[in-house]
N, C-alpha and C positions, 0 to 999 in steps of 0.2 A: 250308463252304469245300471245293472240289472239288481233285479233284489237279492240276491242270495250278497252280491260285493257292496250294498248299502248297507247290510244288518253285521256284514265283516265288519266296515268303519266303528260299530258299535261295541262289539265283540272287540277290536282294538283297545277305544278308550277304556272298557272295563279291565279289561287285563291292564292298560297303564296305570288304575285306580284301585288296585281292590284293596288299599290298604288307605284309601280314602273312602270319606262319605260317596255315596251313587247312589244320584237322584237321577227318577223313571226321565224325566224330561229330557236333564241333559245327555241321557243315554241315545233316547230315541232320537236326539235332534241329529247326532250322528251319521243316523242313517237316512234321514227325512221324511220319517215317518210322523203320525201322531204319535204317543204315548200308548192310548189303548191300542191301535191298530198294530204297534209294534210290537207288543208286547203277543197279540193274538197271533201273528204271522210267525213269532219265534217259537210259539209252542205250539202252532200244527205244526210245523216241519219236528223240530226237536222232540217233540212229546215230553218238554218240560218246564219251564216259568223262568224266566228272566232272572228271578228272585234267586231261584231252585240252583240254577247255574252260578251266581255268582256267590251262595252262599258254598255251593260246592267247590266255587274253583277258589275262594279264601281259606277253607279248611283244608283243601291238598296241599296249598303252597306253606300253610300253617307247618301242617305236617312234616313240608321238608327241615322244614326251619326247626322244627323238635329234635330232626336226625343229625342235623349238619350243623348245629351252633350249641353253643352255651344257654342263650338268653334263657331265662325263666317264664315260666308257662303264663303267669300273668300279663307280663309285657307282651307274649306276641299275642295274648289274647284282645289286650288294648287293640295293637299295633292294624287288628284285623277288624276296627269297628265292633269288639265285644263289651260291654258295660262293668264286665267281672269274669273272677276266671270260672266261676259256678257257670253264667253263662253260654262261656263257651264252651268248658265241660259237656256241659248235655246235648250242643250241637255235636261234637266230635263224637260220643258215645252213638248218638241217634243215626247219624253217618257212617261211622265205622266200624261201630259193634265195641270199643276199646278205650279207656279213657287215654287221656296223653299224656300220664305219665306211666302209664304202663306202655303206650306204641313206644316211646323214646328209652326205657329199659330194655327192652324187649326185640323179638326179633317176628313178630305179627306183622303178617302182609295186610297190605290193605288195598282198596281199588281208587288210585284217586281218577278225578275229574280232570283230563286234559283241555289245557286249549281247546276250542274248538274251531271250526273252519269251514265256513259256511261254504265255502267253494266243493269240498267235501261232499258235502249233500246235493250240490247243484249237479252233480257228479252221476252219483247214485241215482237220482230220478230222470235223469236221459239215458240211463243205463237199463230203466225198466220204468220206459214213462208212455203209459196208457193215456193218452189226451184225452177227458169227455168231452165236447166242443159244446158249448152253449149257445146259444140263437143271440145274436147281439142286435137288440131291439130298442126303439123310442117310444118311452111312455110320456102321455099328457099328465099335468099334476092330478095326484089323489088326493082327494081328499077322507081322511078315517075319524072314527070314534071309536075309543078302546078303554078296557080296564087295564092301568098300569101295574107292573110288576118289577120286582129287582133281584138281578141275579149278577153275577160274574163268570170273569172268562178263569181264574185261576182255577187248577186240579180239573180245567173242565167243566166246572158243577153245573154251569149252563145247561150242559146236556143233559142232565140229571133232573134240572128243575122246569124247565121250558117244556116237555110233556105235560106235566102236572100241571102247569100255567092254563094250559088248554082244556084241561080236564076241569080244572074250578072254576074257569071261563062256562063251560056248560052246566056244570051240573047246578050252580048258582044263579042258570039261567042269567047269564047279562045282556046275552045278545039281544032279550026283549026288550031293554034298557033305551036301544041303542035307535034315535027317530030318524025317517028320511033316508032307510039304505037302498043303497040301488042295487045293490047283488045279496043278497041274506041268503045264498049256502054257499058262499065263499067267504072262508075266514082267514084273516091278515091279523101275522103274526110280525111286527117291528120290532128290530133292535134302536134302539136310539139313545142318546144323553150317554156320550161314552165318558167315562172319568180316567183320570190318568192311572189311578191302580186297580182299574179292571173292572169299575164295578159299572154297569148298566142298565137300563131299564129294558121293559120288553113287555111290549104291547099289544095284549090279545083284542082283536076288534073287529068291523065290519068299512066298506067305503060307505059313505052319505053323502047325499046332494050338495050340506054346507052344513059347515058347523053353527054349535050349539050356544047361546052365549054364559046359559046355565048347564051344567051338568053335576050330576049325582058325584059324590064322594067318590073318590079314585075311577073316575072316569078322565081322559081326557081328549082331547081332538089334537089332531095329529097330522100333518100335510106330509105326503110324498111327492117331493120335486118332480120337475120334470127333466127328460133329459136322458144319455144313452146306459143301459143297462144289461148286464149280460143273466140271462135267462137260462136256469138248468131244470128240468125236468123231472119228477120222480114216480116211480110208481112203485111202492115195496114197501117195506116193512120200516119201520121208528128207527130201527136199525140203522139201515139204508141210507135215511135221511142224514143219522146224522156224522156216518162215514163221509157223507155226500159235503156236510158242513166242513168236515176235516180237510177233506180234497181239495173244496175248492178255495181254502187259505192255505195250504199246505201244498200243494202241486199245482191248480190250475194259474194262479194267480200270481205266482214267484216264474213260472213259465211262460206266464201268456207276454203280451207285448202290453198290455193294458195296465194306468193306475190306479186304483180305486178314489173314487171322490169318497172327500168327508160329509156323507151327507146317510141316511141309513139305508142298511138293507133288508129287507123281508122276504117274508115266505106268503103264500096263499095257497089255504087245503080246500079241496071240494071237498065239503063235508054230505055230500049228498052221497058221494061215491068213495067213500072212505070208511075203512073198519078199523079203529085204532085196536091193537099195533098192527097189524098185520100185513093190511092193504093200506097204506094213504098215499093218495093221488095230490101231490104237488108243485109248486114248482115257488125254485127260490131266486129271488134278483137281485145283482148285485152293481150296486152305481159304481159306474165306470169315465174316467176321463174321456174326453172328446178327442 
């Protein structure tokens, strides 16, 4: 069973529940993912949050149920996990531009949120699927020291804040911080500590010989397993990278034959050969089952 038909399973149970509580867990167990990894893998391909989706497909079915029954606007606001019908009010305004008592008088179109159908997609990207091929390599464990940081995968903001992570990485100078490194203009950037609603840390650092058994205030050491990894390349713009990010949960990885271990992944910039934004030279790795 390929990814695109294990995140269907998931996409099933929610459409059997969306008038039920949905919890990330029991979502994701559907398809046999983690939590976070499921959640990150559904919005590279869809370009949208799990959350996004199922608050959208509760408010379309809502919607039919305004046109095609009696019931009162409170009950189906219950009926759809809402606390009140204020509530729901201002999801359905915020969505369709209209409250719902004015859709159900009225004769306002609106766009709802279908089903969706991951097979779909699986579709569309052999229909116009550019492979980058990554070099699938064995590293020996690393060992890092890093300043921690926390960001998440919803709306993206990752993207957003992981430059800047790098930026008060430097300009704060920490890497002086940081004893016993064996490459110091190579900087490792770790995702790791995934939580089930997206949030994670992310670790600007350097490798060192052996960790430290004191360290400074939001410092911490860090091991990178050993074991097989698939290696993508960059050379371009912040940009670039982080289209690159998108691709490789979003197409290479829903494509490849490969499953991702639970264990993290990282990047490493040549900071020696690098011009933020314009030039950075790096390459990101992604743990891969055997």
């Amino acid at each position: 069973m390929d990814y695109f038909e294990r995140i269907q399973k998931s996409i099933e149970f929610i459409e059997m529940n969306l008038q039920e509580e949905l919890i990330i867990t029991e979502i994701s167990y559907k398809s046999y993912f983690s939590p976070f990894h499921f959640q990150r893998i559904f919005q590279s391909i869809t370009g949208f949050s799990v959350q996004e989706y199922i608050r959208n497909r509760r408010l379309s079915e809502a919607a039919i149920l305004l046109k095609e029954t009696r019931r009162n606007i409170l009950e189906i606001a219950i009926s759809f996990q809402y606390g009140s019908q204020e509530a729901f009010t201002r999801a359905f305004v915020n969505y369709f531009g209209v409250t719902p008592a004015r859709y159900r008088k009225g004769n306002t179109f609106i766009k709802q949120q279908i089903k969706l159908n991951f097979l779909d997609y699986k579709n569309e990207l052999k229909g116009d699927f550019r492979l980058i091929k990554p070099e699938i390599i064995l590293l020996n464990r690393i060992y890092t020291i890093g300043y921690k940081y926390e960001t998440n995968i919803n709306n993206e903001k990752y993207f957003e804040e992981i430059p800047g992570f790098y930026l008060d990485f430097g300009k704060n100078k920490y890497y002086e911080r940081i004893p016993k490194k064996t490459a110091p203009n190579m900087s490792y950037g770790i995702s790791t500590e995934f939580h089930d609603d997206g949030h994670f840390s992310f670790v600007v650092g350097e490798e060192v010989q052996e960790f430290q058994s004191e360290l400074e205030n939001g410092f911490v050491n860090l091991e990178i397993p050993e074991g097989k990894y698939a290696e993508f390349k960059i050379n371009g713009t912040t940009e670039l990278v982080q289209n690159t990010r998108r691709y490789i949960y979003g197409t290479w990885l829903p494509n490849s034959n490969y499953d991702r271990r639970e264990t993290p992944d990282f990047e490493i910039t040549d900071v020696m050969n690098s011009t933020f934004p314009n030039e950075m030279k790096m390459k990101i790795y992604i743990p891969i089952k055997e």
